[in-house]
C-alpha positions in Angstrom: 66.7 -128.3 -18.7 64.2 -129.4 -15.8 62.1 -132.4 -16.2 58.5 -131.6 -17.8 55.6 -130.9 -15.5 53.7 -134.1 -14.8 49.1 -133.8 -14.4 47.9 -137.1 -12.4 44.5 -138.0 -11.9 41.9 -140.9 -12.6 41.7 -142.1 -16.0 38.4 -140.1 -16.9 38.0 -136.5 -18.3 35.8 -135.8 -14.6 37.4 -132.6 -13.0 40.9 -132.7 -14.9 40.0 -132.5 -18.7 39.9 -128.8 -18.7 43.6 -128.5 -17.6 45.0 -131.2 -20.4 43.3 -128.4 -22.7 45.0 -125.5 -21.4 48.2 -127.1 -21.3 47.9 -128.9 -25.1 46.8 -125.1 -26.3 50.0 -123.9 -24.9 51.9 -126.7 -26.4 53.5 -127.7 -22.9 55.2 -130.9 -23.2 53.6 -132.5 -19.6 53.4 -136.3 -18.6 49.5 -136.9 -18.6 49.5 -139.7 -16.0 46.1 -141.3 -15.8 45.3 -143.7 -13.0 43.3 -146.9 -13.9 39.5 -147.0 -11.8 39.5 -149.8 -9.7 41.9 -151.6 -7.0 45.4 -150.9 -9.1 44.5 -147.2 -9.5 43.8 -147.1 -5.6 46.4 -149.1 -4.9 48.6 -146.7 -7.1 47.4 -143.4 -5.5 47.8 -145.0 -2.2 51.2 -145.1 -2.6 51.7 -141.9 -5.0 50.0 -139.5 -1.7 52.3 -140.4 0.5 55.7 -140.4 -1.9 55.0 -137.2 -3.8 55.3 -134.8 -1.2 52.1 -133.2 -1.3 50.6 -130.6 1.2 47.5 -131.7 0.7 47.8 -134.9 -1.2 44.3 -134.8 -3.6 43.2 -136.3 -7.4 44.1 -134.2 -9.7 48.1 -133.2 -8.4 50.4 -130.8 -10.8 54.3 -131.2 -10.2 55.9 -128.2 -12.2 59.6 -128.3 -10.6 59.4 -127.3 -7.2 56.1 -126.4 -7.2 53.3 -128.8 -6.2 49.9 -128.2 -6.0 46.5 -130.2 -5.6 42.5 -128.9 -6.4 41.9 -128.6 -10.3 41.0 -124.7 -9.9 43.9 -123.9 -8.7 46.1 -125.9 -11.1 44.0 -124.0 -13.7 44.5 -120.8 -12.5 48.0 -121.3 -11.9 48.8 -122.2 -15.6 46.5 -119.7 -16.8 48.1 -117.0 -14.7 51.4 -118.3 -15.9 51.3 -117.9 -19.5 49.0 -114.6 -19.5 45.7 -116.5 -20.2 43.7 -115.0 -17.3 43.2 -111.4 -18.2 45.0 -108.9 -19.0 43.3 -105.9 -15.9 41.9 -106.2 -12.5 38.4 -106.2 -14.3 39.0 -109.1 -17.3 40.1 -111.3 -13.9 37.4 -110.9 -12.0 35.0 -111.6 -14.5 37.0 -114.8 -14.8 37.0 -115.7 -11.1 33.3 -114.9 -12.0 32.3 -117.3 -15.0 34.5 -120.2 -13.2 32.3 -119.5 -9.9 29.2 -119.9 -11.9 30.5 -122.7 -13.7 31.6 -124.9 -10.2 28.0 -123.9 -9.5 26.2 -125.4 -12.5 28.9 -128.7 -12.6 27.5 -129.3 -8.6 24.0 -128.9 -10.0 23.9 -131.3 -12.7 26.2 -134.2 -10.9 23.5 -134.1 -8.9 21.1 -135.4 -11.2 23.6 -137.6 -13.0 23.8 -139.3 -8.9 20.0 -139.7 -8.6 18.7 -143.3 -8.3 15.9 -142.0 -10.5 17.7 -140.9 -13.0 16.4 -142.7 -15.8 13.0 -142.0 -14.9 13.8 -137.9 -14.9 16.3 -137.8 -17.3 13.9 -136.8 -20.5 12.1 -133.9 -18.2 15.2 -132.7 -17.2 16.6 -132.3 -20.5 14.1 -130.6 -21.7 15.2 -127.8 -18.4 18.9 -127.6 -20.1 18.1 -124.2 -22.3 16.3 -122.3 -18.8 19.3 -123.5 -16.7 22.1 -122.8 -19.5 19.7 -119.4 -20.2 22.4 -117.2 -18.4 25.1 -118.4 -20.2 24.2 -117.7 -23.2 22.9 -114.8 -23.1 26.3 -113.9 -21.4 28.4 -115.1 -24.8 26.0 -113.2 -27.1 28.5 -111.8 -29.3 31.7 -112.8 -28.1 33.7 -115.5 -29.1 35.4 -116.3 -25.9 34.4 -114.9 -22.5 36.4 -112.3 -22.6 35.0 -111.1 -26.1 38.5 -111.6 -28.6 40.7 -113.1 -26.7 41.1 -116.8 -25.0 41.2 -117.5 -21.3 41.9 -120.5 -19.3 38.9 -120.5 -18.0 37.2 -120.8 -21.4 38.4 -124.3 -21.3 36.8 -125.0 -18.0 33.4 -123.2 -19.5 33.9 -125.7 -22.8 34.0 -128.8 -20.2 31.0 -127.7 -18.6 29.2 -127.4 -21.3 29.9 -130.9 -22.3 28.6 -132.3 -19.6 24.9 -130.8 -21.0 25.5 -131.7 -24.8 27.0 -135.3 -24.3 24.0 -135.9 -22.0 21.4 -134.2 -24.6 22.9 -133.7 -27.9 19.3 -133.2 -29.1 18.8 -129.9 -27.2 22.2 -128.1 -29.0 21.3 -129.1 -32.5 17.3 -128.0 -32.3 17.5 -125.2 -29.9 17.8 -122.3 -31.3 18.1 -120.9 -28.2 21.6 -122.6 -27.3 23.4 -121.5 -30.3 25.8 -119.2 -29.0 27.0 -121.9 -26.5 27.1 -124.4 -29.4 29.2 -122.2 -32.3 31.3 -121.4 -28.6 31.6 -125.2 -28.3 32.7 -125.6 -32.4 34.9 -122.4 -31.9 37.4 -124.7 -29.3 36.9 -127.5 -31.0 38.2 -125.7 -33.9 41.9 -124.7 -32.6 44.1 -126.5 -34.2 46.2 -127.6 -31.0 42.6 -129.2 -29.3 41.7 -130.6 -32.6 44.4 -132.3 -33.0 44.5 -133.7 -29.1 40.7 -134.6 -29.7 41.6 -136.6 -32.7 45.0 -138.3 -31.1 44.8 -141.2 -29.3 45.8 -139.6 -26.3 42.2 -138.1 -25.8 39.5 -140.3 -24.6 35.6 -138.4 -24.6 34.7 -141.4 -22.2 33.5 -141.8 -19.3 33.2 -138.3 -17.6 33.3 -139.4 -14.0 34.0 -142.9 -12.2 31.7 -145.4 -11.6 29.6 -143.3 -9.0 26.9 -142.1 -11.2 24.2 -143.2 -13.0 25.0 -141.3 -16.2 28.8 -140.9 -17.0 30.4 -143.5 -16.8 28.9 -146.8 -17.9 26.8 -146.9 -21.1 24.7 -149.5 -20.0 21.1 -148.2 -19.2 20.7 -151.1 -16.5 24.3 -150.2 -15.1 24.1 -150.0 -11.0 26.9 -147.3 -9.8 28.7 -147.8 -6.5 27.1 -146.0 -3.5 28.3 -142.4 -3.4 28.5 -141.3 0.1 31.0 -139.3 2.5 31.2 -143.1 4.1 32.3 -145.2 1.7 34.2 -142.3 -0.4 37.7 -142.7 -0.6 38.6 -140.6 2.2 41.5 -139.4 4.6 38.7 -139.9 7.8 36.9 -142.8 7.1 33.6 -142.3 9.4 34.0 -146.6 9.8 37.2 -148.4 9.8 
């Protein structure tokens, strides 16, 4: 028997939440290593980049046996694939390779507004934009209860997460629009399986914060909270543009 896979990354849902779901739906026993924010956690990664043999050491990092791979697509994918949760033909996967395009797309959108040192000034006009910009979406799952109609995909997990992102920021707009509802019984629907209710109920699931303490909403609760400065410059990065 080999050891059980081991996920890594910060200790917020941010880019890594939709592959603790896939892997709890499929009942994988993994070590769910979560990485304090602040000097510890850096401290900690510092030293887990260059000890875990990584190609291309990154947050989040899978270690399945002998295989070892960084970017939380492709970890995604890779369990997915795995177990038969990315399609069954040529067709069902590229409509998946599709959604989770779409889906990178919207999450780049919004963290852009969630960034924005006048966020708290746009915040209430921009909500009110959330059933126009999810529009697409839901006129896509009209009918279907996952994304490929009957049957669950990996991806569906990563579509859940984005979602969230919209309804913890505007729960408001889910519960009156009318307009939203087949995202919102899509939402119930995974909320519903019994393996991700009972992870969402454990203490091992934590619905806060989203993101690190970059952004203006998702991470601090505190209206008057200042994030750090999010730039290329002062980003934890291999090329530091100053030393």
């Amino acid at each position: 028997m080999g050891s059980s896979p081991k996920l890594v990354y910060w200790d917020v849902r941010g880019l890594c939440e939709p592959i603790r779901y896939v892997l709890r739906y499929l009942n994988i026993d993994f070590e769910d290593k979560r990485l304090p924010m602040g000097a510890e956690g850096s401290v900690t990664w510092t030293e887990l980049k260059q000890s875990e043999g990584l190609d291309f050491p990154n947050l989040p990092y899978y270690i399945d046996g002998d295989l070892k791979l960084t970017q939380s697509l492709a970890i995604l994918r890779h369990v997915s694939r795995k177990h038969n949760l990315y399609g069954d033909t040529e067709a069902e996967s590229a409509t998946l390779d599709m959604i989770e395009q779409y889906l990178t797309d919207l999450q780049k959108a919004v963290w852009v507004v969630f960034n924005d040192n006048k966020f708290h000034e746009i915040k209430e006009d921009y909500k009110k934009t959330i059933p126009t910009r999810l529009g697409e979406l839901e006129k896509f799952m009209e009918g279907k209860n996952f994304i490929l109609g009957s049957k669950i995909s990996g991806i569906d997990f990563l579509l859940y997460e984005a979602i969230e992102w919209f309804r913890i920021l505007a729960p408001e707009v889910f519960k009156e629009e009318a307009n939203l509802q087949n995202l919102e019984n899509f939402q119930q629907r995974i909320e519903a399986i019994p393996q991700i209710k009972e992870y969402i109920n454990s203490d091992k699931y934590k619905d806060w914060p989203l993101f690190g303490p970059v952004v203006y909403f998702g991470f601090s609760k505190d209206p008057e909270y200042k994030p750090l400065p999010f730039s290329y410059k002062n980003w934890i990065a291999k090329y530091p543009l100053e030393s």
